[in-house]
Every structure is written in structure tokens, then in C-alpha cells.
N, C-alpha and C positions, 0 to 999 in steps of 0.2 A: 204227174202220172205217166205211165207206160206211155196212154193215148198224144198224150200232148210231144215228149222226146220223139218218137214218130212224127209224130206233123210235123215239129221243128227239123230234124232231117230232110223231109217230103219236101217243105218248103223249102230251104236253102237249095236243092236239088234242082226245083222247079225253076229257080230262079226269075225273073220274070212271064216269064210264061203262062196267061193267065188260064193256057185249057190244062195244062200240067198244076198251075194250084187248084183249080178246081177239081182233080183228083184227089188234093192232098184234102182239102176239104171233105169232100163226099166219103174218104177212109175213116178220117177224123170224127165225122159224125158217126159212123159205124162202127166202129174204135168206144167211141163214148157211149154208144146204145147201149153195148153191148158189157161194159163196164156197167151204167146205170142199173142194167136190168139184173146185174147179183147181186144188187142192192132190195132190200126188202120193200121197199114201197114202187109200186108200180104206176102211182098216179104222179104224173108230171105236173108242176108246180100253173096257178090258175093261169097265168099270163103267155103261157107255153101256144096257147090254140089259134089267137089270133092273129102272133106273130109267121106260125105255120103255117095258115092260110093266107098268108102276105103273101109268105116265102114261095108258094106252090105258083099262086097266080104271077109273082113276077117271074117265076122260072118257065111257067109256061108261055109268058109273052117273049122271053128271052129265047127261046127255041136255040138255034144251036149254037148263038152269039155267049162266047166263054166269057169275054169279059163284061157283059151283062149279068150272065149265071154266077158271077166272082162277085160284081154288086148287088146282088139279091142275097147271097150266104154275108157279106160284111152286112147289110142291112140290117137283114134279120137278127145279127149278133147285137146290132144297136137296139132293136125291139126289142128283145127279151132282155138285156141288161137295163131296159129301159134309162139306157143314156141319153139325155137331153142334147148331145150336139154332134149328132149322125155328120159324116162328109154330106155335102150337100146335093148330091144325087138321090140320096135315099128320103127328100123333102115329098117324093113321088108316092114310096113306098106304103 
């Protein structure tokens, strides 16, 4: 998608930098909302809620520590793909 050739740029860009991929992220998600939402169905698939409310509470533990905020957005990407073998920080989440 459009969304994703953008992140992949954003990222390379960033390079390691975890407060610069956390922008490519937080675009990326905004990028895909905003793709989703001219999509006819508006309800986000069941397992979307609890992952978000992961994501919320480890971002607000994470306050302005980027590379905490970097493992809360990979986390959360292992919840909702519901992948069985998250990096091992996200044992927390």
C-alpha cells in the first residue's frame, strides 16, 4: 500500500533512532486509519480492543521514553497478529 512505501522510507530515514521511528509509526498508523476508514465497514475486527488497551496503558507508563513507546507499538503489533513468539519484552505486555 501507499501507507506502508511511506513507512518503509520513514524508516530507512530514521534509521536507528527510536524517537524518529516512533514518528514513522504514529504516521503509519494514521496513514492506515485513514485508508481503513474508505473502506466500508467501520467495525474493527473483535481482538483490535484489548490489544489497544495494552497499547494505551504501556504508552502511558512509557511517558516520554521513545524506546519504550517503539516496544509498546511492536508489542501491540504481536497482539493483534496474535503471534505466539513476541521479543521477549513484550512477556509484560
Amino acid at each position: 500500500t501507499d501507507c506502508e512505501q511511506k513507512f518503509g522510507e520513514c524508516e530507512l530515514d530514521a534509521g536507528t533512532d527510536a524517537c524518529k521511528r516512533l514518528e514513522c509509526m504514529k504516521n503509519f498508523g494514521g496513514c492506515l486509519k485513514t485508508d481503513l476508514s474508505s473502506e466500508k465497514s467501520s467495525t474493527p475486527p473483535p481482538k483490535m480492543s484489548p490489544c489497544l488497551d495494552k497499547t494505551n496503558t504501556c504508552f502511558e507508563l512509557a511517558q516520554e521514553d521513545c524506546t519504550k513507546k517503539l516496544e509498546c507499538t511492536v508489542c501491540s503489533k504481536y497482539c493483534m497478529n496474535e503471534d505466539p513468539n513476541p521479543p521477549s519484552y513484550c512477556t509484560a505486555f
